[in-house]
C-alpha positions in Angstrom: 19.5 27.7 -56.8 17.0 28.1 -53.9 18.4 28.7 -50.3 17.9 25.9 -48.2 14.9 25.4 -45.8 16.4 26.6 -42.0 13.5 24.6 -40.6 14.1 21.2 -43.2 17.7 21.3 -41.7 17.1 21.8 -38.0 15.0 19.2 -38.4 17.8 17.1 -39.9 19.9 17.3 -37.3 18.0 16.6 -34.8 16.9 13.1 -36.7 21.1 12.9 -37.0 21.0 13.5 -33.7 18.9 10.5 -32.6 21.7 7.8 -34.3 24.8 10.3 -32.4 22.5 9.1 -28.9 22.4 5.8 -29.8 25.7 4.6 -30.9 27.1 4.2 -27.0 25.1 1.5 -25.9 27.2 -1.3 -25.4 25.7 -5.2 -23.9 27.2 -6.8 -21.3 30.5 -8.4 -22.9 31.4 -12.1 -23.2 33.6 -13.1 -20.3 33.9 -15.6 -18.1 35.0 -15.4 -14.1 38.2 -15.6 -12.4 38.8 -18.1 -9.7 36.1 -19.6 -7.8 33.4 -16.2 -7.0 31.7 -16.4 -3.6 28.3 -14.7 -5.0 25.1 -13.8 -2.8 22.2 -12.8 -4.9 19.7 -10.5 -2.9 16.5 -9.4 -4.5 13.8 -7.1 -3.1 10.0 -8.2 -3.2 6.9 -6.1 -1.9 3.8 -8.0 -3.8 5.6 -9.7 -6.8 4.2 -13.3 -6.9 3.1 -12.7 -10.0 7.3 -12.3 -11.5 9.4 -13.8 -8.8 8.9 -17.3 -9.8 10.7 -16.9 -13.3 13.5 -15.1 -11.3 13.9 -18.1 -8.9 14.0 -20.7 -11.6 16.5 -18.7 -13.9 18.5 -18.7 -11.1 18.3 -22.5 -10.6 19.6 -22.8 -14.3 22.5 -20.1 -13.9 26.2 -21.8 -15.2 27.1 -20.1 -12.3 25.8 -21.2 -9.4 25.8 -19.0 -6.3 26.4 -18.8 -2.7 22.9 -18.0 -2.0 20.1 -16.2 -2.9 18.3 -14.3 -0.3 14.2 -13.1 -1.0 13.7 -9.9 1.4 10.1 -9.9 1.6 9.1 -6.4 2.3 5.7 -6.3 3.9 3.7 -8.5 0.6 0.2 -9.1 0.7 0.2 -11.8 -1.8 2.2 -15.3 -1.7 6.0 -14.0 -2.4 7.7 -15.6 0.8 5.4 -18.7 0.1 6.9 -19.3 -3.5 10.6 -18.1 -2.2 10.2 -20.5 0.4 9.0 -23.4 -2.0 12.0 -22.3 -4.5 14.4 -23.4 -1.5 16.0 -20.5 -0.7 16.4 -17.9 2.0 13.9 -15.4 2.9 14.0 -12.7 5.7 11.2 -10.6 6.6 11.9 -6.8 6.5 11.6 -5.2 9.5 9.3 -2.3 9.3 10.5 0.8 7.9 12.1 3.1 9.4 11.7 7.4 9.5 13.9 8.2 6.0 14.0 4.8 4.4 13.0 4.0 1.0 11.0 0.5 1.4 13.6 -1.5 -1.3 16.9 0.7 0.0 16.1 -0.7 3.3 15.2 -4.2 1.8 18.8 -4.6 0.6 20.1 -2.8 3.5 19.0 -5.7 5.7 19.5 -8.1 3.3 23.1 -7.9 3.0 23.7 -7.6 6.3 22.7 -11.3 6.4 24.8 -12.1 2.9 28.3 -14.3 3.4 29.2 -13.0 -0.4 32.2 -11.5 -1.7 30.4 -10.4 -4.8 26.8 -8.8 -3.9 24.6 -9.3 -6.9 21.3 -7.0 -6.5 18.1 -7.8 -8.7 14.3 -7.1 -8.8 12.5 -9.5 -8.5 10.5 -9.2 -12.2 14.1 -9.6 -13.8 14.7 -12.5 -16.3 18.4 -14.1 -16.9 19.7 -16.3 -19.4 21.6 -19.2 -18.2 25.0 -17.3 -18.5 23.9 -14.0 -17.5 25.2 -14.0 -13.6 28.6 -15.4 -14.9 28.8 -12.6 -17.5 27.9 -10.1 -14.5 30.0 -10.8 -12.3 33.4 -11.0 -14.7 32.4 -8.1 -15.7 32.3 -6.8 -12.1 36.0 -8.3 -11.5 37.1 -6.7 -15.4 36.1 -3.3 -14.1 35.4 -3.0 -10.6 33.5 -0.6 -8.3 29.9 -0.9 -9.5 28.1 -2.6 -12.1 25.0 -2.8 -13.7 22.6 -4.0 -16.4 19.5 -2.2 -18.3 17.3 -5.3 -19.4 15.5 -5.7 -22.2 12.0 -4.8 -21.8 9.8 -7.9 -23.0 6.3 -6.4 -24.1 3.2 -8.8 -23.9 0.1 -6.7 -24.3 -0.3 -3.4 -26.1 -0.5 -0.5 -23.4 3.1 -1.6 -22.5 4.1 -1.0 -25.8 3.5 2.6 -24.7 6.0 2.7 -22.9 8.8 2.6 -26.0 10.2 6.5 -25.0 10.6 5.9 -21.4 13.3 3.2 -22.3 14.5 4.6 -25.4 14.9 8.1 -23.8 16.5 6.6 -20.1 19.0 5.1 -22.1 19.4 8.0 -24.7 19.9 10.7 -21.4 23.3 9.3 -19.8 26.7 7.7 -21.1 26.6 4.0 -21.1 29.5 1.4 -20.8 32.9 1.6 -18.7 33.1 4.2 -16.5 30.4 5.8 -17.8 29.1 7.0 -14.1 25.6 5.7 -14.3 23.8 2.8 -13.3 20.8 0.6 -13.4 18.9 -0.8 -10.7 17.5 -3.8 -11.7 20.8 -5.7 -11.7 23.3 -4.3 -10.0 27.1 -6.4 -8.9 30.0 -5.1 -6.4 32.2 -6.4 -4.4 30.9 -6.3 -0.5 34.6 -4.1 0.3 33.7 -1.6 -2.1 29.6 -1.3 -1.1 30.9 -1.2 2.7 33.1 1.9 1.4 30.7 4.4 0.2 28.4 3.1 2.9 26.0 1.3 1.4 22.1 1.6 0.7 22.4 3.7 4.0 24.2 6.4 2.4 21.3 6.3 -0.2 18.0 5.5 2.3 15.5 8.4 1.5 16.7 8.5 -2.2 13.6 6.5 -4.1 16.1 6.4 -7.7 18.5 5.0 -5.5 20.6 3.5 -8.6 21.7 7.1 -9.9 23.0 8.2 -6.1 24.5 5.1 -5.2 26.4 5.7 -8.6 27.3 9.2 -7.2 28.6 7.8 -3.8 31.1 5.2 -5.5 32.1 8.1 -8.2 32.4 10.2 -5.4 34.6 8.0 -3.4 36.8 7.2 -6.5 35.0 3.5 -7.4 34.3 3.2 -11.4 30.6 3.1 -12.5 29.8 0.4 -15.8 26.5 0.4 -17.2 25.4 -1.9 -19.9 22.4 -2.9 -22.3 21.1 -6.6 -21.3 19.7 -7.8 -24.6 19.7 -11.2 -25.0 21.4 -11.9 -21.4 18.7 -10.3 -18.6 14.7 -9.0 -19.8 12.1 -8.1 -18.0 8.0 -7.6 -18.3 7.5 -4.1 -15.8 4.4 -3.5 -15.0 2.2 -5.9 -16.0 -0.6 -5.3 -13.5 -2.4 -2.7 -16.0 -1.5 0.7 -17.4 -2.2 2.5 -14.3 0.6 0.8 -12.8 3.0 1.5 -15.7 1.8 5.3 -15.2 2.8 5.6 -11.7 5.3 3.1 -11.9 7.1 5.9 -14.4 5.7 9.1 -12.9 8.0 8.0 -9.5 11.3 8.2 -11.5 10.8 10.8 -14.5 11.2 14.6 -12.1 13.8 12.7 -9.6 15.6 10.9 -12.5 15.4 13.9 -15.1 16.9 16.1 -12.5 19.9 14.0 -12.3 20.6 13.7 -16.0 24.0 15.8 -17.3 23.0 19.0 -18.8 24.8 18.6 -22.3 23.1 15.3 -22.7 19.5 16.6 -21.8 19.7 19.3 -24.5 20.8 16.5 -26.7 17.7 14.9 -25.8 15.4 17.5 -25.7 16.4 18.2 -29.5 15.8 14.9 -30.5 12.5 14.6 -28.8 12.1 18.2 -29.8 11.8 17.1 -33.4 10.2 13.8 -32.9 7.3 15.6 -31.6 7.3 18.3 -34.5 7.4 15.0 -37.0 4.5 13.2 -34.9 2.2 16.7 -35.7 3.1 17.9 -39.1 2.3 14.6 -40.9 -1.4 14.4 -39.5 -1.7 18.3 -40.1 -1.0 18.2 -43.5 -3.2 15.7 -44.2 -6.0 17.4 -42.0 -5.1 20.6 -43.0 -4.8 22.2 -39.0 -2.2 25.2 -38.5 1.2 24.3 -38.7 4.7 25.8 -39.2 6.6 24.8 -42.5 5.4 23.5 -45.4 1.9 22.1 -45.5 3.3 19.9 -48.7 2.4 16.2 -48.1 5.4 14.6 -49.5 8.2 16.5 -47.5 5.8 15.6 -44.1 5.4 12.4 -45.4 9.3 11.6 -45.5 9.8 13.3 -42.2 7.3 10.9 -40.1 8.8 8.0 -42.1 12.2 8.7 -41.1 12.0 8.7 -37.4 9.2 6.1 -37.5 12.3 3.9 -39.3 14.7 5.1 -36.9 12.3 4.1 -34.1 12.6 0.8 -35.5 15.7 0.2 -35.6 17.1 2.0 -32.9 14.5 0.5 -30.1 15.1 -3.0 -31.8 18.0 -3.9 -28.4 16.6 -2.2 -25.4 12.6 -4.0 -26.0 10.3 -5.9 -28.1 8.9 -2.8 -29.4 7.5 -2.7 -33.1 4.1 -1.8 -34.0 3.9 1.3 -31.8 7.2 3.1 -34.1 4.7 3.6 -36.6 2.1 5.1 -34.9 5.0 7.0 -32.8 2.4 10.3 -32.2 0.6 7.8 -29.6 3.5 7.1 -27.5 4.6 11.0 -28.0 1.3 11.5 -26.5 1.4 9.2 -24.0 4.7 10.4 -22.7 3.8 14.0 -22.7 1.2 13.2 -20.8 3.1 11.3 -18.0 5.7 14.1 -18.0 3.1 16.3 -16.9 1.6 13.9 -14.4 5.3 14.1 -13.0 5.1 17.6 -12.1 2.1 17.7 -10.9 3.4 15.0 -7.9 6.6 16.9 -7.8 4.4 20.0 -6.7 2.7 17.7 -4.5 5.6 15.7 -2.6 4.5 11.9 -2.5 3.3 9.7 -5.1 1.4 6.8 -4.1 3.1 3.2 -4.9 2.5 -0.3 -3.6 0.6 1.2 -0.6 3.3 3.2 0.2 3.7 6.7 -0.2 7.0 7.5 -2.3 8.5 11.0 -1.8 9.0 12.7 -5.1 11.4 15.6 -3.8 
């Protein structure tokens, strides 16, 4: 009986590995809130007239309705206060920004110092909710308290955003979802205004431009429990849908900060996983191509490799985005993600990153 292939079941387990990853990504559960919530809904906007219009109706259709919804317009170009204005509700103007301030942490900062809410509800402005989605939030805020937040599902229109299939699948690979898992998500974020005024707010987080991650340290730190959850079919959203050069910077500003934050144990996890995607996404083409390779240069074994974690792409990406196609063709966004990693240290070396006419510290 031949002695099996080391390098078949390395291989193996790192394909096992990318189910183990997967398994702890709970949605946002079914509840419904207690008593009579006073909510204030504050959303960032620098230049988004383009996404905060579907924002502003969704939150004209939400079963629960809330105290108000406050637009901090941070310095736009385009016509975002016009269209908050026209949606009827509040918009402030962000004073300019100070030394050590992120633009968006000092957005919010302003913002709720102008909120009546019990229950501060924080969302981008490209966000999407279902009719249900703010009452699901914020019961699930009261179930578990200290911070919450929601990953959405990432609606894909055109095909360079279908690129972009790692950066989601990976984020949400990289850290422990669900209660108390310790991380959270930026896009949609709940608390209760006692807690937020306890671990000082976006204040205690102004320079930091993945200000999700450290605010989740500051209520971890100060003894608050952190809930992240998957949004699918409660909150979406289409990022970056200016061009592929925005979705390249629009990542590069988050990989080195964000990567830097991620729990050792579940990095390596990750790094095996991708480790072997990347080994799948190569040996297929090379045995067909005939370039240098290490293994067996067999078709059929390379063949069933690539096909396996093109499937698992499928199914596993199938609740954080609307990502199909691209899973079989999995080298390009390999590639493409590579690539962007690179870019990332590259304007970690250099200190700033350029976004939204702003320069962004990347250190």
């Amino acid at each position: 009986m031949p002695a099996p292939d080391p390098l078949a079941l390395s291989l193996l387990v790192r394909w096992l590995l990318g189910w183990w990853l997967c398994l702890p990504m709970p949605a946002l559960a079914e509840l419904t809130p207690a008593g009579r919530p006073q909510v204030s809904v504050l959303i960032p906007a620098r230049n988004e007239a383009l996404t905060l219009p579907r924002l502003l109706h969704a939150l004209q259709l939400q079963s629960l309705q809330p105290l108000e919804v406050i637009v901090i317009d941070d310095g736009s170009g385009d016509d975002t206060a016009a269209i908050a204005r026209a949606a009827g509700v509040k918009v402030t103007t962000s004073a300019p920004l100070p030394p050590g301030w992120c633009g968006k942490n000092w957005a919010l900062h302003q913002g709720v110092e102008q909120s009546q809410g019990e229950l501060l509800v924080f969302m981008d402005a490209d966000t999407e909710p279902a009719p249900t989605f703010l009452a699901k939030l914020v019961a699930n805020q009261q179930r578990h308290g200290g911070l919450v937040s929601v990953q959405p599902f990432h609606r894909t229109e055109k095909a360079y955003e279908q690129l972009s299939v790692l950066f989601n699948l990976v984020g949400l690979m990289a850290v422990p979802l669900g209660p108390r898992g310790g991380v959270a998500f930026g896009p949609a974020m709940a608390t209760s205004r006692s807690d937020y005024d306890q671990i000082g707010g976006h204040a205690s987080v102004a320079g930091e431009v993945v200000e999700d991650w450290f605010l989740a340290h500051r209520y971890e730190a100060a003894g608050l429990p952190v809930s992240a959850f998957l949004g699918t079919t409660n909150l979406a959203y289409r990022i970056y849908p200016g061009g592929l050069r925005d979705m390249v910077v629009g990542f590069d500003k988050n990989f080195a900060t964000a990567a830097g934050e991620v729990r050792w144990p579940w990095m390596l996890a990750v790094l095996l996983w991708i480790s072997g995607l990347i080994w799948a996404a190569w040996c297929l083409p090379a045995a067909l191509l005939h370039w240098p390779m290490v293994g067996s240069q067999a078709l059929m074994p390379n063949l069933l490799l690539y096909g396996g974690y093109a499937l698992q792409l499928l199914l596993i990406t199938r609740r954080v985005g609307s990502f199909g196609w691209i899973n079989l063709v999995f080298p390009v966004p390999v590639l493409f993600f590579l690539g962007v990693f690179l870019l990332a240290i590259v304007n970690l070396e250099r200190g700033s990153i350029s976004w939204k006419g702003r320069q962004i510290p990347t250190r």
